[in-house]
Structure formats: structure tokens, C-alpha cells
Backbone as a printed PyTorch tensor [residue, N CA C, xyz], in Angstrom:
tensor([[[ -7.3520, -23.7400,   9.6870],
         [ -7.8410, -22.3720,   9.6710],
         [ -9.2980, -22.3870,  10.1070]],

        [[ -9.6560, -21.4390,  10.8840],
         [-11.1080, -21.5110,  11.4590],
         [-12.2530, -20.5080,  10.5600]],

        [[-12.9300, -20.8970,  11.0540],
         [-14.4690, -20.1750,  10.0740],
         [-13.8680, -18.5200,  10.2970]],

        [[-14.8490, -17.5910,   9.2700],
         [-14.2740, -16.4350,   9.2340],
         [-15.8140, -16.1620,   9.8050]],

        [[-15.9550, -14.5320,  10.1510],
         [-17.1210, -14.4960,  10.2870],
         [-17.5340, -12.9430,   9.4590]],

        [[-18.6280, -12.9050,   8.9180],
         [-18.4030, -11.8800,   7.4990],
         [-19.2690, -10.7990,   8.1460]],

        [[-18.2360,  -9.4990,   7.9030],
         [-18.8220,  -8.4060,   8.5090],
         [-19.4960,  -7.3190,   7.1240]],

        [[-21.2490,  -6.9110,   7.0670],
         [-21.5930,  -5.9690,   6.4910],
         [-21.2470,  -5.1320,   6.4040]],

        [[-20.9240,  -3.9530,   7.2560],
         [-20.1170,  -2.5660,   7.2490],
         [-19.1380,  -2.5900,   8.3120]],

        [[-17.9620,  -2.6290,   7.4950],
         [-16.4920,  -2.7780,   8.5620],
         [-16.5150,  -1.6270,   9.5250]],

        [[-16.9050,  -0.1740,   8.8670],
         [-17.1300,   0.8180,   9.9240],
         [-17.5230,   0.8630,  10.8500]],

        [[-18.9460,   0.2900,  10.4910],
         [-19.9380,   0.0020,  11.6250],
         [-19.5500,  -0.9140,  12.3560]],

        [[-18.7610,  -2.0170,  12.1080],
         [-18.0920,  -3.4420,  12.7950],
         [-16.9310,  -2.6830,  13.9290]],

        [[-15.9770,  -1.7730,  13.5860],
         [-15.2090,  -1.3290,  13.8100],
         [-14.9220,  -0.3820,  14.5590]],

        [[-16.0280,   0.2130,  14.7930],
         [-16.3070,   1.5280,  15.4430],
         [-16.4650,   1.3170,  17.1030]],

        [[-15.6130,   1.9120,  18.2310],
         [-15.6100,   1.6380,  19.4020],
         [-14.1430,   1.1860,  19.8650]],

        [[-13.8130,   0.9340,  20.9880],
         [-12.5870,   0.7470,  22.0660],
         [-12.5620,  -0.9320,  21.7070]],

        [[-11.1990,  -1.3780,  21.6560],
         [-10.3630,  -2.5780,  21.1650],
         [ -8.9220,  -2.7380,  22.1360]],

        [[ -8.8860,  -3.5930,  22.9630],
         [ -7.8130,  -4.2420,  23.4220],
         [ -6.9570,  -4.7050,  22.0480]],

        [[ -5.2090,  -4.2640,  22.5930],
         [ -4.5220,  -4.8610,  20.9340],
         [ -3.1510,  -5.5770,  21.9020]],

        [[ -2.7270,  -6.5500,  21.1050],
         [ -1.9190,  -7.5480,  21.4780],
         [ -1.2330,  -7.6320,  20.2600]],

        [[  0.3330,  -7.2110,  19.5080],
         [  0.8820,  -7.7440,  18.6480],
         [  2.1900,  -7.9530,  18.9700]],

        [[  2.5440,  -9.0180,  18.8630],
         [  3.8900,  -9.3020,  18.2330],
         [  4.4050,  -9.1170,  16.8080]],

        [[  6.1690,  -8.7190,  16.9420],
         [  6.6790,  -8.2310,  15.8930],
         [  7.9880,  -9.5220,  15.9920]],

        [[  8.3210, -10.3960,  14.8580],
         [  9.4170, -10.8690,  14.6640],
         [ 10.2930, -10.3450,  13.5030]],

        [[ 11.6350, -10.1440,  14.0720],
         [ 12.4650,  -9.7150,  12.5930],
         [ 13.2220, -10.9270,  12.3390]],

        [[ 12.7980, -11.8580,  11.4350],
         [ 12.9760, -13.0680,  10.9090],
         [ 14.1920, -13.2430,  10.0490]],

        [[ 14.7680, -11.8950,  10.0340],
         [ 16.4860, -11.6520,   9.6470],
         [ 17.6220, -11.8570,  10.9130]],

        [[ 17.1030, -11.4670,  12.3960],
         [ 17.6910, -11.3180,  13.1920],
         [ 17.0030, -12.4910,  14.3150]],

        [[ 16.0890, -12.5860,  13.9940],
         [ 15.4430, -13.5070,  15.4320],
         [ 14.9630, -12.7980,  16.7540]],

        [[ 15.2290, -11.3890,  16.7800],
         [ 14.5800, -10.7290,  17.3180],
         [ 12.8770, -10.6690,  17.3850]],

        [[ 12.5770, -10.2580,  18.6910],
         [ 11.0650, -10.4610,  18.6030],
         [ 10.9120,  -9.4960,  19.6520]],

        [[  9.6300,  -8.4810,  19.4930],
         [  9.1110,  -7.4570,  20.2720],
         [  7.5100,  -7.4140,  20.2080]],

        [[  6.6570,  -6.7420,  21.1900],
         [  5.6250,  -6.8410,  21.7200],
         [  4.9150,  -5.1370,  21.8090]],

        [[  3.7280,  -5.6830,  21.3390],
         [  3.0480,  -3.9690,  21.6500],
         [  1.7890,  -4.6480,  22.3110]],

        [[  1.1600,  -3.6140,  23.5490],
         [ -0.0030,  -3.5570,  24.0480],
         [ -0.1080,  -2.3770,  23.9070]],

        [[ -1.8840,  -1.9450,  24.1500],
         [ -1.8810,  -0.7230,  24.2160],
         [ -3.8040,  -1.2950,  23.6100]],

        [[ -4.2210,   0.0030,  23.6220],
         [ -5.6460,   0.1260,  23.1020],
         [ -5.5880,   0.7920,  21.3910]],

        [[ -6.7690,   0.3280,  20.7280],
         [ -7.4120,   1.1830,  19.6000],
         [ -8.5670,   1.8430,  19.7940]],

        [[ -8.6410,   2.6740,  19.5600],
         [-10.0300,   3.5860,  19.6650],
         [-10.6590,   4.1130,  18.0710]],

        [[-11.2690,   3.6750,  17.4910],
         [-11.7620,   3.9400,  15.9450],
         [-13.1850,   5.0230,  16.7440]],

        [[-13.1850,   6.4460,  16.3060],
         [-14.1150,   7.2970,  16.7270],
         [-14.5780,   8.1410,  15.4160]],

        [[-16.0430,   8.0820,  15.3140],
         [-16.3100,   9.0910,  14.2730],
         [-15.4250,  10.6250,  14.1160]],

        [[-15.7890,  10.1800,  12.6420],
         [-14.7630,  11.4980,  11.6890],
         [-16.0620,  12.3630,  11.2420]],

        [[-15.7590,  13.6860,  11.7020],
         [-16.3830,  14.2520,  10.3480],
         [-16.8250,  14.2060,   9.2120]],

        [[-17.8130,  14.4150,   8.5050],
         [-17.7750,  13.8920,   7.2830],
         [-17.6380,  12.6010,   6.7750]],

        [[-17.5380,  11.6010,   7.7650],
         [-18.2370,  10.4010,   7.5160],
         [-16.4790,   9.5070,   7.7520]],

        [[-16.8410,   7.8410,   8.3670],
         [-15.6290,   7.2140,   8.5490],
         [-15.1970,   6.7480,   9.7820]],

        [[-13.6630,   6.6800,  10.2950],
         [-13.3420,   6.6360,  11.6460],
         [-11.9840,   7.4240,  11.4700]],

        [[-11.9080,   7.9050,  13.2170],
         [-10.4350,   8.0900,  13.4150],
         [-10.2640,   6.8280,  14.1150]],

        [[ -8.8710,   6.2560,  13.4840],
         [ -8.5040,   4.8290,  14.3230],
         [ -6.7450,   5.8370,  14.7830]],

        [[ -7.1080,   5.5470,  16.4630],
         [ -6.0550,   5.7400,  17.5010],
         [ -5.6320,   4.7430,  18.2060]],

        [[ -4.2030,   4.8250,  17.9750],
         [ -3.8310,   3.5100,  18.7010],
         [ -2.6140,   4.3970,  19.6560]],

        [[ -2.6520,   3.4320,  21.3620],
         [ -1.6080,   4.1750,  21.9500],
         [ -1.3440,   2.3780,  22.9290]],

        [[ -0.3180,   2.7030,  22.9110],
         [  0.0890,   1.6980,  23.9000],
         [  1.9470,   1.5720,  24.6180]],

        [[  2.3560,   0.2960,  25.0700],
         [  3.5120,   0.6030,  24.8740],
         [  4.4380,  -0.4310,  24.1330]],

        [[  5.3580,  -0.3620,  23.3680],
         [  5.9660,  -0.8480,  22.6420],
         [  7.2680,  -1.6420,  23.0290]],

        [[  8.1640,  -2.7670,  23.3430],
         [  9.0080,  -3.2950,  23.7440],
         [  9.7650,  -4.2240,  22.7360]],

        [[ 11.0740,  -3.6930,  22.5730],
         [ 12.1430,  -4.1600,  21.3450],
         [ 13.0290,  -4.4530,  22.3160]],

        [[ 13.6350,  -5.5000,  21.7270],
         [ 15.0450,  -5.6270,  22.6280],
         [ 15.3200,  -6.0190,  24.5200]],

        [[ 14.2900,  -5.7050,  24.6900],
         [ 13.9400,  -5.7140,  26.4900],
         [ 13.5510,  -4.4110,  26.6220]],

        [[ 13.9730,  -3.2300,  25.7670],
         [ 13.5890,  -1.8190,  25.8980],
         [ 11.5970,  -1.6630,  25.6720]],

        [[ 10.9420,  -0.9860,  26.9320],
         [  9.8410,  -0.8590,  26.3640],
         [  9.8570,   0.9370,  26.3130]],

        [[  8.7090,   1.4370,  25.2500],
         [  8.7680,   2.6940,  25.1660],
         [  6.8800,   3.0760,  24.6470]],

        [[  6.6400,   3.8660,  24.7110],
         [  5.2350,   4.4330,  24.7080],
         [  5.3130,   4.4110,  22.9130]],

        [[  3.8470,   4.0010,  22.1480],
         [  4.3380,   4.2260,  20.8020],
         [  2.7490,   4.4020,  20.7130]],

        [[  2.3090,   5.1200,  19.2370],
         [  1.0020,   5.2230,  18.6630],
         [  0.9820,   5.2090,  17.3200]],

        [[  0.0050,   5.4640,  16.9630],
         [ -0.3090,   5.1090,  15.4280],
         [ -1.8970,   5.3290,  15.1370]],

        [[ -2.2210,   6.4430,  13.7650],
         [ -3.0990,   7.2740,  13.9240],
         [ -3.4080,   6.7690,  12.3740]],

        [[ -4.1870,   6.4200,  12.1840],
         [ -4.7450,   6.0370,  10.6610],
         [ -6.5590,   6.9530,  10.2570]],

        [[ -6.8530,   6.8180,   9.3120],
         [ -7.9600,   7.0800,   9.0650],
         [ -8.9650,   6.4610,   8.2250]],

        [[-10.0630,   5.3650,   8.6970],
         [-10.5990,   4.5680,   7.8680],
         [-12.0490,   5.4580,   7.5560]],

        [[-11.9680,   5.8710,   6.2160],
         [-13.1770,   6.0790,   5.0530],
         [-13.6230,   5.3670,   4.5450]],

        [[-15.0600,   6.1270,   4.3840],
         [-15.8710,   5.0130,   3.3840],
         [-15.2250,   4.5920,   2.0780]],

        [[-15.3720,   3.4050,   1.6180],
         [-14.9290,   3.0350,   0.5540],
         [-15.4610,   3.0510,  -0.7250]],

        [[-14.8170,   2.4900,  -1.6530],
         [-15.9580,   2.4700,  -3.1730],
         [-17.2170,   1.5120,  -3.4460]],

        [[-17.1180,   0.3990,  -2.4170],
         [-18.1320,  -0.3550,  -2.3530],
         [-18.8360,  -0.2520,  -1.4810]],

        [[-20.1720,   0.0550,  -0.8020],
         [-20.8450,  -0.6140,   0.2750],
         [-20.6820,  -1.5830,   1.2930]],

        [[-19.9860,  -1.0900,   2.5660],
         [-19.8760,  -1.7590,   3.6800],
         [-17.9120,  -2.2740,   3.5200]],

        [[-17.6470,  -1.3880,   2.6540],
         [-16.0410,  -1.0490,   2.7650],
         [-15.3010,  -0.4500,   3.3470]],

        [[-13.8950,  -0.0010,   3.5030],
         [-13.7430,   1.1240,   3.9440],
         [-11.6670,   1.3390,   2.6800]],

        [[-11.7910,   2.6720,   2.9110],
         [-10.5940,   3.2180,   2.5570],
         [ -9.5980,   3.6850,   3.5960]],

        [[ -8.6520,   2.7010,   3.5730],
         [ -7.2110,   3.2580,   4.8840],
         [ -6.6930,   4.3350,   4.5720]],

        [[ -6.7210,   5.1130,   5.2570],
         [ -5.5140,   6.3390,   4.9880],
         [ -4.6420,   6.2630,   5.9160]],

        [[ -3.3810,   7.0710,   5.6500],
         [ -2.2200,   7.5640,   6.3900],
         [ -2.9370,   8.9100,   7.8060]],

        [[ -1.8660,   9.1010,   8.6550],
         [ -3.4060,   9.9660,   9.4740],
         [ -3.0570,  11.7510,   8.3060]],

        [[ -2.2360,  11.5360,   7.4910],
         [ -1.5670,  12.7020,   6.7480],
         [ -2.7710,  12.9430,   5.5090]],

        [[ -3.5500,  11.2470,   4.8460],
         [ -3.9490,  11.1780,   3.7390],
         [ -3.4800,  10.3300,   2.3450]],

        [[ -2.3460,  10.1680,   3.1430],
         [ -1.9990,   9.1750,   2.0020],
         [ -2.5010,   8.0390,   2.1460]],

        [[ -2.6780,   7.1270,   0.3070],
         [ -3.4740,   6.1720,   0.7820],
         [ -2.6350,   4.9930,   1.3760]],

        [[ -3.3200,   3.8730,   1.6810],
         [ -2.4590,   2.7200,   2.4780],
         [ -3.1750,   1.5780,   2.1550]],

        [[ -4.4950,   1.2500,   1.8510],
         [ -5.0010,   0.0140,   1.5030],
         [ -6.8020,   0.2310,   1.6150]],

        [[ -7.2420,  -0.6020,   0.9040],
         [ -8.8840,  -0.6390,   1.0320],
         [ -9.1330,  -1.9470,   1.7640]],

        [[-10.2950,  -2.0650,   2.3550],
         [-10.5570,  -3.0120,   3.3080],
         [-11.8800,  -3.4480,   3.4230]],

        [[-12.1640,  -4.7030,   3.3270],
         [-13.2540,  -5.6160,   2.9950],
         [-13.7520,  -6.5470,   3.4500]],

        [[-14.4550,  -6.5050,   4.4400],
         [-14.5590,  -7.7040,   5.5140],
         [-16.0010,  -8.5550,   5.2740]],

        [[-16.1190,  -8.1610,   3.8550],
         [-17.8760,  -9.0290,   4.2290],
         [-17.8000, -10.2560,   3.8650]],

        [[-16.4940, -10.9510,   3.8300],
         [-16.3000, -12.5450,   3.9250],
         [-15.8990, -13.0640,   5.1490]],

        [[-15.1290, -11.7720,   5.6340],
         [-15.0060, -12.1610,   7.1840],
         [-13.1230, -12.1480,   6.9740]],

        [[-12.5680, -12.3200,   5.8060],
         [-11.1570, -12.0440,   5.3510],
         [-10.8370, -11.3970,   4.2270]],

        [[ -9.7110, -11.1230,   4.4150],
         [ -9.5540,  -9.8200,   3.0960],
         [ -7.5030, -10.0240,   3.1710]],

        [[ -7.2720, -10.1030,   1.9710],
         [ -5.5840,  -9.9090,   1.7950],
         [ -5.3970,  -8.8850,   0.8070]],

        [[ -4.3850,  -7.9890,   1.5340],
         [ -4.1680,  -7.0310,   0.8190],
         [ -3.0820,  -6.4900,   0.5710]],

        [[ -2.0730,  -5.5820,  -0.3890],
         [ -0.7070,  -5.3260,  -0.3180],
         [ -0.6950,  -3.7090,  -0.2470]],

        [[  0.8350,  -3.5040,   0.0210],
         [  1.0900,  -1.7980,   0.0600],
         [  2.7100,  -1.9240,   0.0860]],

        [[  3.0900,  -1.3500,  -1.6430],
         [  4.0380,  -0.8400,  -1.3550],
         [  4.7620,  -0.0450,  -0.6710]],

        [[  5.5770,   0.0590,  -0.4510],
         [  6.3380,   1.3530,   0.6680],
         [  7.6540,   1.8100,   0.6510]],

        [[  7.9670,   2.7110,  -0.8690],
         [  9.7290,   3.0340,  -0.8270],
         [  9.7400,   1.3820,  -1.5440]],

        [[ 11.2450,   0.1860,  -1.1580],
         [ 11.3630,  -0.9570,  -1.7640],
         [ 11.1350,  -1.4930,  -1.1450]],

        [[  9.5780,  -1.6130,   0.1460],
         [  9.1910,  -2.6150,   0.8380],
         [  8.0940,  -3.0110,   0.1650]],

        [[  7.4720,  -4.2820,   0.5180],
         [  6.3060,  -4.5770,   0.4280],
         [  5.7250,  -4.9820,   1.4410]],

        [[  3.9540,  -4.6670,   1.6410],
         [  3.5930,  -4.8780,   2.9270],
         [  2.6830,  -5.9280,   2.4500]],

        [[  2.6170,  -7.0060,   3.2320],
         [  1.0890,  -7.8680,   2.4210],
         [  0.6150,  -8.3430,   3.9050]],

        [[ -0.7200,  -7.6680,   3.9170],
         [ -1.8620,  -8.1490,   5.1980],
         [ -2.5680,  -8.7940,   4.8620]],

        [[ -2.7630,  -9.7410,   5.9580],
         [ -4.3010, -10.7070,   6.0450],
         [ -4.9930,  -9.9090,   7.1420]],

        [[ -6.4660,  -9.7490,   7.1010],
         [ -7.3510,  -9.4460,   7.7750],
         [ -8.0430, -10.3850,   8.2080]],

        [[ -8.5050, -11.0390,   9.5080],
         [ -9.8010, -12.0280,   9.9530],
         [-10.4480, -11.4620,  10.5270]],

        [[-11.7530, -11.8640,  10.6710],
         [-12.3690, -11.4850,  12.0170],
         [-13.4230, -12.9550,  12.5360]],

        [[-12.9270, -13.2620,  13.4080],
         [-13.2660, -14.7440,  14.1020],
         [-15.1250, -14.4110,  14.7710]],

        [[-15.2680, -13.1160,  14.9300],
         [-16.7670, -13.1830,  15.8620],
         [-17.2790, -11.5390,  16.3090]],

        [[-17.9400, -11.3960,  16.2590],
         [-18.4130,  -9.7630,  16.2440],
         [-16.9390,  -8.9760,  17.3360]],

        [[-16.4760,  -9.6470,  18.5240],
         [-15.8320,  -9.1530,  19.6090],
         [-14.1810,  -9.3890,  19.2230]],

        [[-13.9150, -10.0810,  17.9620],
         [-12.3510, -10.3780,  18.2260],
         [-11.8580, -10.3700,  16.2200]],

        [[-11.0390,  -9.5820,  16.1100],
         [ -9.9030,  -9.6100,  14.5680],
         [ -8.5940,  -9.5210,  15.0080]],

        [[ -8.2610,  -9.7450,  13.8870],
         [ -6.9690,  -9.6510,  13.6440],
         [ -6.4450,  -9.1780,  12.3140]],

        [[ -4.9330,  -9.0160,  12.5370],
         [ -4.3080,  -8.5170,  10.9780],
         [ -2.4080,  -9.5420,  11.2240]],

        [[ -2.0620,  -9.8460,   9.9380],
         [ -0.7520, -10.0790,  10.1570],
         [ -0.4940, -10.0890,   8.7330]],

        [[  0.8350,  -8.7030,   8.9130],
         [  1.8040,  -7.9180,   7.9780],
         [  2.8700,  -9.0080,   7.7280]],

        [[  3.1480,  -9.2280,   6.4770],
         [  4.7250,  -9.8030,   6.3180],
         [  4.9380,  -9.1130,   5.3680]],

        [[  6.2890,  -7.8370,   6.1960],
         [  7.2150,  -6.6690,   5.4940],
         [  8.1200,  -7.8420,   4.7950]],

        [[  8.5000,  -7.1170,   3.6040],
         [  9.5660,  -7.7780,   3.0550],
         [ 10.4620,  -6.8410,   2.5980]],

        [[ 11.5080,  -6.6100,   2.2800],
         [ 12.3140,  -5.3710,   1.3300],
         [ 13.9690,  -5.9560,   1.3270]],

        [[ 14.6750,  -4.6410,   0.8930],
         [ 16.3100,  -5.1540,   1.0060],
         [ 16.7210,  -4.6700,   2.3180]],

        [[ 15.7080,  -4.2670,   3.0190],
         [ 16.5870,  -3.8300,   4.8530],
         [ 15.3470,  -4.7580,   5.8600]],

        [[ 14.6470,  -5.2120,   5.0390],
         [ 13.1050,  -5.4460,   6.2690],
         [ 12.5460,  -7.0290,   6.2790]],

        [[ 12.5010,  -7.4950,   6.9900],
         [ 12.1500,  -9.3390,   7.0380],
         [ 11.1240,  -9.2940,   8.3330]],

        [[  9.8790,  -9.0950,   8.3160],
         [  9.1730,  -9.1120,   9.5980],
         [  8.1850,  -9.6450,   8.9920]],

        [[  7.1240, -10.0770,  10.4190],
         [  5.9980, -10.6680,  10.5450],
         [  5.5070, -10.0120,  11.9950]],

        [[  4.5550,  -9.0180,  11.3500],
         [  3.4400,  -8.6620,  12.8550],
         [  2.1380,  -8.8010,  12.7280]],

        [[  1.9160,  -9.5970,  13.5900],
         [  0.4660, -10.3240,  14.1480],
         [ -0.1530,  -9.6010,  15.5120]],

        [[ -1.6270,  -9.1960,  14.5240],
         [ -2.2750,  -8.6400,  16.0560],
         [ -3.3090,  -8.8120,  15.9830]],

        [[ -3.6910,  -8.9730,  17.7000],
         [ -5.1080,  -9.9930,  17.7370],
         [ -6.1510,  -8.4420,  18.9430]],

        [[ -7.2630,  -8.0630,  18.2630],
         [ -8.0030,  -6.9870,  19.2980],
         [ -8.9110,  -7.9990,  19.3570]],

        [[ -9.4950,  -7.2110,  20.6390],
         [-10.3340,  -7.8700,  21.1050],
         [-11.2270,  -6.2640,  22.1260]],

        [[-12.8320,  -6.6010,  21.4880],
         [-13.7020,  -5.3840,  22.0090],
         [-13.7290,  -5.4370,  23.3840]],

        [[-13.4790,  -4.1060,  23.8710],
         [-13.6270,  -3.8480,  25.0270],
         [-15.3550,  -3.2810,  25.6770]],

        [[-15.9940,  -3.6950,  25.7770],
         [-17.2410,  -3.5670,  26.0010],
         [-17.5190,  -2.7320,  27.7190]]])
């Protein structure tokens, strides 16, 4: 495992255009699918980010256009932040001033458990392992700042 690199304010770390690269394996089926596409984290009102993600998505050999709209707030600590749903619901708090952070989120009878890194001011990552009675995955994604 390589050095982490510890970010003061994830917002502030976070804020700006991100190349995204993830793979999805369903480790029930052996299936494996791919998303590209960009993130864009842009000031919110009232303090935070909108994080927009658009890219395109490919299951099966099928590719299709997909997004995903979250909302990262300030958090309860200094140089934190709070995930939301883009609706408001919550989804996880997030903590990068070690440079890693593991975190869980129930969902219905799934469980979600993320690792967060971030290797260097320009490059993170996250990788989900869903678990439940319908769900066996592992998605890994690596951004990288688009400057």
C-alpha cells in the first residue's frame, strides 16, 4: 500500500473538473463493466459542492450515457465534508486529513463499505464493496484533476 497524502479541507481539495475511470465487478456473476465520464464538484450556495458526474457507462458490451449528482457539505469537523443524496438524504461523512478514510452506508439490506485515498494533490480514489442478498460488487475509481 502506498503513502496516503493528507488533505486539510476536502472541499477545498475537491473543488474543480476530475477525469473518472471505474470499474464495476459483480463477483456473483463474473461480470465486469466500465464507466468514463468526468466529475465536476462546483460551488453550492450556502456553502459546499455540487458533485456532477456524467459519462458513459458499459455492462455487458452494452454502453449507455449514465450520471450521478451528489452533494458534498460542510461537515461537523473542520476540513470535513457531509455526503448527501442530490435529494438530501444522508450517505456518508468524509475525512481526508490522513489522506484515507473508510466508511459504511446502509442501503434497504445492502451494505456499502468505501475506502477513500488520495495518492497526491492531482489523483483519488474510492472502492465500494456492495454486499446484500441480491448484490456482490466491487467498484473502484481512480480521478484524476483535469487542470
Amino acid at each position: 500500500m502506498g503513502e496516503f497524502w493528507p488533505v486539510a479541507d476536502v472541499l477545498v481539495h475537491l473543488a474543480g473538473r476530475w477525469r473518472v475511470e471505474r470499474s464495476v465487478r459483480d463477483l456473483a456473476s463474473g461480470d465486469e463493466g466500465r464507466f468514463e465520464g468526468v466529475t465536476v464538484f462546483s460551488p453550492l450556495d450556502g456553502g459546499g459542492l455540487l458533485h456532477e458526474e456524467s459519462g458513459t457507462f458499459t455492462w455487458q458490451g452494452v454502453a449507455r450515457p449514465a450520471t450521478r449528482t451528489l452533494r458534498f457539505l460542510p461537515g461537523a469537523a473542520p476540513g470535513t465534508a457531509d455526503v448527501r443524496f442530490a435529494d438530501g438524504r444522508p450517505f456518508h461523512d468524509l475525512d481526508l486529513t490522513s489522506g484515507r478514510y473508510v466508511v459504511g452506508h446502509p442501503c434497504a439490506a445492502d451494505l456499502y463499505r468505501g475506502e477513500f485515498t488520495v495518492t497526491d494533490a492531482d489523483h483519488w480514489g474510492t472502492v465500494w464493496r456492495v454486499g446484500g442478498p441480491a448484490k456482490d460488487l466491487v467498484l473502484t475509481t481512480a480521478y484524476a484533476r483535469v487542470r
